[in-house]
C-alpha positions in Angstrom: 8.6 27.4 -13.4 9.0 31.3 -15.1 5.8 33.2 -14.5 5.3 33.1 -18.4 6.0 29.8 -19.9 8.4 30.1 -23.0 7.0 28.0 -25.9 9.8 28.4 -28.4 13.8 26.6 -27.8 14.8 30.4 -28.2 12.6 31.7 -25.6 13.7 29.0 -23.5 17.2 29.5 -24.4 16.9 33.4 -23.8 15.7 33.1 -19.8 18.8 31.0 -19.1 16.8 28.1 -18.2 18.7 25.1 -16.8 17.5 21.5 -17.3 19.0 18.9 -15.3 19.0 15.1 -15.6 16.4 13.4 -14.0 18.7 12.1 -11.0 20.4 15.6 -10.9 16.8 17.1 -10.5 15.5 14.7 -8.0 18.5 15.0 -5.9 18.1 18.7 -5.5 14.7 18.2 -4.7 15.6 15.6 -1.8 17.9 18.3 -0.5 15.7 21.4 -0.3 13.1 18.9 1.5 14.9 17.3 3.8 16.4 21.1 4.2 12.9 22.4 5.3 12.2 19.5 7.2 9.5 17.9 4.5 8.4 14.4 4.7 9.9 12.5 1.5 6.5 10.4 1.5 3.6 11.8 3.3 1.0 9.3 4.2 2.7 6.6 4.6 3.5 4.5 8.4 6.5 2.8 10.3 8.9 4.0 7.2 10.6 6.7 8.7 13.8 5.1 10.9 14.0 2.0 8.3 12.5 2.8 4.8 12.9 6.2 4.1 16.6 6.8 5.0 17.7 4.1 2.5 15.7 5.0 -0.1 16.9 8.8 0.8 20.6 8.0 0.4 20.4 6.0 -3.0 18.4 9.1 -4.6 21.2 11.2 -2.7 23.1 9.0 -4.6 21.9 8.9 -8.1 21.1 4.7 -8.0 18.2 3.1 -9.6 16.6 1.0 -6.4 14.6 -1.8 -6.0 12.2 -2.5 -3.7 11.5 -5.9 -1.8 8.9 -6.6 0.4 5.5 -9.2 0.8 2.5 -8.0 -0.9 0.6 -4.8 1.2 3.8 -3.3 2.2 3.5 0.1 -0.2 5.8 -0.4 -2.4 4.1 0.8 -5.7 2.6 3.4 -3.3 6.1 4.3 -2.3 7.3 4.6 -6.0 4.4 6.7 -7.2 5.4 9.3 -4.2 8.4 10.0 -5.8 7.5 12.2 -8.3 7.0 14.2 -5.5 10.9 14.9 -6.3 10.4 16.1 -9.5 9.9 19.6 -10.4 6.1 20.2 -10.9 6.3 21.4 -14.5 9.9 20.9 -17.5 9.9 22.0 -20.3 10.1 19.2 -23.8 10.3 19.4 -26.9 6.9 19.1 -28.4 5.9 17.0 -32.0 8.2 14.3 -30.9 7.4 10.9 -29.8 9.2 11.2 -26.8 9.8 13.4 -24.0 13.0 15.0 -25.0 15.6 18.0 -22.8 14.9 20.8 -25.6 18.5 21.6 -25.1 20.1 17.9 -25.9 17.7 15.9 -27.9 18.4 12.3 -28.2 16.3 10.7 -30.8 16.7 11.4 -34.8 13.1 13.5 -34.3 14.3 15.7 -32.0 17.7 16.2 -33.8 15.9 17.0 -36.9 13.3 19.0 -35.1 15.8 21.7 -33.9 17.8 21.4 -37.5 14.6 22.5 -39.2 13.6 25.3 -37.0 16.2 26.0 -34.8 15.4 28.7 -32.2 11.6 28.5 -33.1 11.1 25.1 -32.6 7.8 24.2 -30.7 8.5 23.1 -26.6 5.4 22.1 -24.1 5.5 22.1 -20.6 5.2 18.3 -19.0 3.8 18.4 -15.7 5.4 15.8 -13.1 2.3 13.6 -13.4 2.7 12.5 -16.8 6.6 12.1 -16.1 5.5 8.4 -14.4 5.3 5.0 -16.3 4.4 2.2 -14.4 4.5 -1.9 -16.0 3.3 -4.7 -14.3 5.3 -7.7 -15.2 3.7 -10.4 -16.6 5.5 -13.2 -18.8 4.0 -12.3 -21.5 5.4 -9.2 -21.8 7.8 -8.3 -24.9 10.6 -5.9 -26.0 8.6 -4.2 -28.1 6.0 -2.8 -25.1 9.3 -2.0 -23.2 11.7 -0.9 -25.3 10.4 -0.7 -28.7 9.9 -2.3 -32.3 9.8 -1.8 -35.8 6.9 0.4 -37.4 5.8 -2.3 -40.2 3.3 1.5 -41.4 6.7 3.8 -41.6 8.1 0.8 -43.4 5.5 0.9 -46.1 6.0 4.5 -46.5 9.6 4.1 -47.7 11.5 3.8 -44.6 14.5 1.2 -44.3 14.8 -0.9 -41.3 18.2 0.9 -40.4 16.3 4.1 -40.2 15.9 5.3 -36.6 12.7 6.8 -38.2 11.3 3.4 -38.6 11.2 2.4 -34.9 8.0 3.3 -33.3 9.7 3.2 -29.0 8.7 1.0 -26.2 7.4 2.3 -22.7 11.3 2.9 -21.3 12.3 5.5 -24.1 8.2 7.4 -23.3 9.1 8.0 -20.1 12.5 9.7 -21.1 13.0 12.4 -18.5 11.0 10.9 -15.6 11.0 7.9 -13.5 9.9 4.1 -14.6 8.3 1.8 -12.6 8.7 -2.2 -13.1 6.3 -4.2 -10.5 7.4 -8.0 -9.4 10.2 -7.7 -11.2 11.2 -11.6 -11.4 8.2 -12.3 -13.4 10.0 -11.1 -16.4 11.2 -13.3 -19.2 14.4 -13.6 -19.2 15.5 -12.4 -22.5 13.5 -9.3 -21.6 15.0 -9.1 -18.6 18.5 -9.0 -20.5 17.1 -6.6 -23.1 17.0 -3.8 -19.8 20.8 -4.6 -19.1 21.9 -1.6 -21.4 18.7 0.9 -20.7 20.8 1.0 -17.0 23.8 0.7 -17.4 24.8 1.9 -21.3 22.1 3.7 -21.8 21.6 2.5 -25.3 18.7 0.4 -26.5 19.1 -2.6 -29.3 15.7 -3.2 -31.4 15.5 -6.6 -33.3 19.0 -6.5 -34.3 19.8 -2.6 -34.7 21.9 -1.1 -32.1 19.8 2.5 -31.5 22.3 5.0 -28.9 19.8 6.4 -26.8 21.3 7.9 -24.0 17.7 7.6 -22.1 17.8 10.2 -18.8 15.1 7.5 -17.0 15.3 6.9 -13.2 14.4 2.7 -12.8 12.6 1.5 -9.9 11.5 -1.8 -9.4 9.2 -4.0 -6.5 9.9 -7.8 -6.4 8.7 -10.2 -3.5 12.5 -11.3 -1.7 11.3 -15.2 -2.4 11.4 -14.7 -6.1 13.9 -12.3 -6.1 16.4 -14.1 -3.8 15.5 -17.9 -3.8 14.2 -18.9 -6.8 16.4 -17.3 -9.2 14.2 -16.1 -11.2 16.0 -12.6 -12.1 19.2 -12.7 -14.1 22.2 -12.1 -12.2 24.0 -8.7 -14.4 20.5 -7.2 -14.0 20.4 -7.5 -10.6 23.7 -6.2 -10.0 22.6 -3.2 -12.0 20.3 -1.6 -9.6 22.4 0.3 -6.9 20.3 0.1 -3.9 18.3 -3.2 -2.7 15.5 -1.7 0.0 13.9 -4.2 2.1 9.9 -3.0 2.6 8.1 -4.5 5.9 4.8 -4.9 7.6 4.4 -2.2 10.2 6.2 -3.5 13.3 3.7 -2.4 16.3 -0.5 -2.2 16.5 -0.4 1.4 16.7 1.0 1.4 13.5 -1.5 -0.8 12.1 -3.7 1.1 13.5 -2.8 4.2 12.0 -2.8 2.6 8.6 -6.6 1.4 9.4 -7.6 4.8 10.4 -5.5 6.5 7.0 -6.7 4.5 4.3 -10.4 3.0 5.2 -13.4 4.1 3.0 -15.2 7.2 4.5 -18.8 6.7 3.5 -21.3 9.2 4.4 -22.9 8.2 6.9 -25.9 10.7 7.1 -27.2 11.1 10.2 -25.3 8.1 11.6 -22.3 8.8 14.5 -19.4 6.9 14.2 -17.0 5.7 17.1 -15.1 3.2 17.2 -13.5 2.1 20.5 -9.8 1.8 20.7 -9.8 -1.7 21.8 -12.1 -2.4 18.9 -9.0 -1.2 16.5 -6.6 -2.9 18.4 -8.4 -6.3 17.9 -8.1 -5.9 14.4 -4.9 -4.7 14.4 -3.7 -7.4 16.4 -5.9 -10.5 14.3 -3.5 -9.1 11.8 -0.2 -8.9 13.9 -1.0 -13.1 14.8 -1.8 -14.4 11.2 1.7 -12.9 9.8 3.0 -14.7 12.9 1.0 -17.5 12.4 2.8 -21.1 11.1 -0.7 -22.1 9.2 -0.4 -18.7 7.2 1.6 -18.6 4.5 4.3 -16.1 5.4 5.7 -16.4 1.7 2.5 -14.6 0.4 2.7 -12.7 3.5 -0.5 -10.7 5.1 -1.3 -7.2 3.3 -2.0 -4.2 5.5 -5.1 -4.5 3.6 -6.5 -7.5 5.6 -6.7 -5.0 8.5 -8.1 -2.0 6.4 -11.2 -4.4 5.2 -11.3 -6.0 8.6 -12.3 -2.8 9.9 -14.5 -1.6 7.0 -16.5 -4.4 7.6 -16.8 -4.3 11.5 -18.0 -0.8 10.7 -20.7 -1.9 7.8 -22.2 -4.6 10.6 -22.2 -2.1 13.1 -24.0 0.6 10.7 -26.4 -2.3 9.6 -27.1 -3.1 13.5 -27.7 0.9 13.9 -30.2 1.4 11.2 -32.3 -2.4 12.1 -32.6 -1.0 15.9 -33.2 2.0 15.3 -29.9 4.0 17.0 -27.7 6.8 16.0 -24.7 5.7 16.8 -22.6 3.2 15.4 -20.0 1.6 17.4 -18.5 -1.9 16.7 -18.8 -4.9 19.0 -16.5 -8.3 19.7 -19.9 -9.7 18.1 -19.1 -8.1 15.3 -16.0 -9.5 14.7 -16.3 -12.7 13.4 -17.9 -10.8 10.5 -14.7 -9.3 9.4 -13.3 -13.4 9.1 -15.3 -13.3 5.4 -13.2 -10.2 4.1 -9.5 -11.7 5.7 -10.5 -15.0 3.8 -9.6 -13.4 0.5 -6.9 -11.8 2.0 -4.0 -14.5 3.7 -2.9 -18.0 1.9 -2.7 -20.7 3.8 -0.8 -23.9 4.0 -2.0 -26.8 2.6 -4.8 -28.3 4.8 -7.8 -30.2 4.3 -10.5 -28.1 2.3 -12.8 -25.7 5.4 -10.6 -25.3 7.9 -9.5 -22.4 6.8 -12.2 -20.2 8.6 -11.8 -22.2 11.8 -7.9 -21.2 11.5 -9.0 -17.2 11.5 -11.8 -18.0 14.2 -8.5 -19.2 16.4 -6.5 -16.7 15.5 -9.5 -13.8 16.1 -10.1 -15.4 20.0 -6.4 -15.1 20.1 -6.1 -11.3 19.4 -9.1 -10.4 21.6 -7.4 -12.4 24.2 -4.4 -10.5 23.9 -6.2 -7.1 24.1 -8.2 -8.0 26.7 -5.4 -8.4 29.1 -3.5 -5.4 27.9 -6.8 -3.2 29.0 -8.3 -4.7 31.7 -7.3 -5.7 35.3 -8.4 -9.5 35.5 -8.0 -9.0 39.0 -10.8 -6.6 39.5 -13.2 -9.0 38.0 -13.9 -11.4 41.3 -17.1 -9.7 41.6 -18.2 -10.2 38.2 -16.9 -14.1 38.2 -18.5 -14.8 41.5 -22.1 -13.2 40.5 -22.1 -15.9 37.8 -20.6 -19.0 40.0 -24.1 -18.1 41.8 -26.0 -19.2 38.7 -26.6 -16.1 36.7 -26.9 -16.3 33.0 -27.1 -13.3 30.3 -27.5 -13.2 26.8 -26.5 -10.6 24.3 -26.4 -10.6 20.6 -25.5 -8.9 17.5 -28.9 -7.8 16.6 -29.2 -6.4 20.3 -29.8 -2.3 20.7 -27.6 -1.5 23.1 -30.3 -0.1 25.1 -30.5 -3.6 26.5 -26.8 -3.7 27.5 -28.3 -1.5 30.6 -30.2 -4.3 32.1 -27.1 -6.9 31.7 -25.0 -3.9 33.4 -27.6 -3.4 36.3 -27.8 -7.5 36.5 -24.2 -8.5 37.0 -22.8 -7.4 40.3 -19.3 -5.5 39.3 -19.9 -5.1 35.7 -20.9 -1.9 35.5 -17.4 -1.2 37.6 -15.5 -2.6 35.2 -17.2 -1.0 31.8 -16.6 2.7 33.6 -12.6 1.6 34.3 -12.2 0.5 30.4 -14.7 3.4 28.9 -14.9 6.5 31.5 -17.3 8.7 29.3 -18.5 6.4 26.8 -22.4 6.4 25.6 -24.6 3.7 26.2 -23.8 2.0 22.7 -19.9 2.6 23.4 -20.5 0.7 27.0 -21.8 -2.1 25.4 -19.0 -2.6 23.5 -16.9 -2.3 26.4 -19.3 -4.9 28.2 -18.8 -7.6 25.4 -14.9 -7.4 25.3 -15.4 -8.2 29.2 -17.8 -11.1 29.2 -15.8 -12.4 26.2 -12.2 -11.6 28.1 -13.7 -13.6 30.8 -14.7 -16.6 28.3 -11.3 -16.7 26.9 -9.8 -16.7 29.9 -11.6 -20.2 31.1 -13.9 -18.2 34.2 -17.0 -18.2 32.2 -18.8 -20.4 30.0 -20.2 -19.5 26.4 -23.3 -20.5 24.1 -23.6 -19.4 20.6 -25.8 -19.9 18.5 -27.1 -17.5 15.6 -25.1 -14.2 16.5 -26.3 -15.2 19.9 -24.2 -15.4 23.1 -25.4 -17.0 26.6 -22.5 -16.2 29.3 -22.7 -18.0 32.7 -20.6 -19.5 34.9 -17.8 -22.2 34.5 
């Protein structure tokens, strides 16, 4: 942008500014970043060998795309970045009703804008923000919030209905010069559907009857789940074959992945005087609970399971573990497999399930949850270095621990069970007392799982003793 922003067509005009189309812009963009070595969309995880060079070679190649993927995949989030690839601030002609290249207007405003006052007509400077419209569709959406409708008040002043004048315009023609969004697709009417044929592909809009040539310079994106889009038929057939580039979205494909989602987009409350660690098998329970219920025949893998599940999984691992700290008195606040089962209310309202008989739902997660920190537990910890530990409970030992426990009293358990305090030092080197007890409850639980101890629970309580 000049240092000094013309505000007069003439000004403009004089500086030898250049407006491009919107494709024409973005595509430069995309070239000077992936020149410098940018990212195309910071922030986001597991796109960049899969997502992110298709979506980089239909912008390359000037095609409107659409997105398909399960809910919690980032589409929308994807979509949004791109404005990233517009130039931060254009220039547009200003007292029109929509966003208009000063230097080839489109609409009968902007035409009779310039004809009135030539060089001095009026320009604004749009930043790349307000170059973004976004539409959720729902089926009761009409042509007249997309494309437009006739203004019954410019009627009444003494318009005709032939009168370009006399159309008040849709979201489409607002977002002239910048990038529209259209989210789940498929659950557009039909005859709506067919009233965007000719925004893509002609370029020319048709409001109740009159045929309006609006050469609209708008990028269209679009996010659509691939069961509606490719099995019900629920999108019409010319509008699909509009959109050049079809992207298939996924779930990240490896726990560190997940992980690094958790760890991005989870809610940093202050915490005061409170320190937080969380142990990395902790995350990688969670991360894995998630990796077994999109895995998982009694989930419905239609619906699919949202990265989201695993972001309020550990939000809420992290709220017990804070609520423990502050009951017991302690400064730190580190998660425990007794937590876990906590986190089972916040994936409830995240997964469908298949049909089954009304409650057993929860004990469906509670498998699933046992499962992962099966999994983990093997993947961390030598089972054969455990004899010790298994054989100090065949000799009647017993312990209990428990949610509401300080972790202070995780010292005795350590000190009781012959091997255990072997075994927390292997998994946690130069962890803290409350970081050890963690590490003691994956064990005993490990150990549980495993069939080489027995467990009683009752009330956040947990007796471990020998099988």
């Amino acid at each position: 942008m000049p240092a000094k922003r013309p505000t007069t067509l003439g000004e403009l005009r004089s500086m030898g500014f250049e407006v491009l189309p919107i494709r024409e812009e973005m595509r430069r963009n995309l070239m000077r970043k992936l020149a410098d070595g940018e990212d195309l969309l910071p922030g986001i995880v597991g796109y960049e060998d899969t997502v992110i060079p298709q979506l980089e070679n239909a912008i390359l190649a000037g095609q409107d795309i659409i997105l398909l993927g399960e809910r919690g995949q980032g589409k929308t989030r994807i979509i949004r970045s791109l404005t990233g690839l517009l130039d931060e601030w254009t220039p547009v002609l200003d007292l029109v009703e929509i966003p208009e290249n000063p230097f080839a207007p489109i609409s009968a405003q902007g035409r009779a804008l310039i004809a009135e006052h030539g060089d001095a007509t009026p320009i604004r400077w749009a930043h790349r923000d307000e170059r973004y419209g976004e539409k959720l569709a729902t089926p009761d959406i009409t042509i007249a919030d997309l494309i437009g409708e006739v203004d019954p008040i410019r009627i009444a002043e003494g318009r005709y209905l032939s009168d370009e004048l006399a159309l008040s315009y849709g979201l489409v023609p607002r977002t002239n010069r910048g990038i529209f969004a259209i989210n789940e697709l498929p659950d557009l009417a039909e005859r709506i559907q067919v009233g965007l044929l000719n925004v893509m592909e002609e370029r020319d809009v048709q409001i109740r009857g009159h045929r309006v040539r609006l050469p609209l310079d708008v990028f269209i994106v679009a996010t659509a789940n691939p069961e509606d889009y490719t099995n019900r038929g629920r999108i019409i057939t010319p509008l699909k074959d509009r959109y050049g580039a079809q992207i298939r979205t996924h779930y990240p494909e490896t726990v560190e992945q997940e992980i690094r989602v958790m760890e991005q987009e989870y809610s940093r409350l202050d915490m005061g005087e409170y320190r937080v660690h969380v142990p990395g098998f902790m995350k990688e329970i969670l991360a894995e609970l998630t990796r077994l219920a999109r895995e998982s025949p009694d989930v419905s893998q239609r619906s699919g399971v949202s990265v989201r599940a695993s972001v309020a999984n550990y939000e809420t691992v992290l709220a017990n573990a804070l609520r423990r700290a502050i009951r017991t008195g302690e400064q730190d606040v580190v998660p425990r497999i007794c937590d876990l089962p906590f986190a089972l209310a916040s994936m409830l309202g995240k997964v469908e399930f298949e049909a089954f008989e009304e409650g057993r739902e929860p004990r469906i997660l509670a498998r699933l949850l046992e499962q992962a920190i099966s999994e983990v537990f093997r993947r961390r910890v030598n089972l054969e270095r455990l004899d010790d530990v298994v054989e100090a409970f065949g000799e009647g030992l017993a312990v209990e621990i428990g949610e509401s426990m300080p972790s202070s009293a995780y010292s005795d358990v350590l000190l009781k069970v012959t091997g255990l305090t072997e075994a927390v030092t292997q998994l946690v080197p130069e962890g803290n007392s409350a970081v050890r007890a963690s590490a003691c409850e994956l064990i005993l639980e490990g150990l549980h799982l495993n069939k080489l101890l027995n467990k009683d629970s009752v009330a956040g309580q947990a007796t471990y003793r020998g099988s």
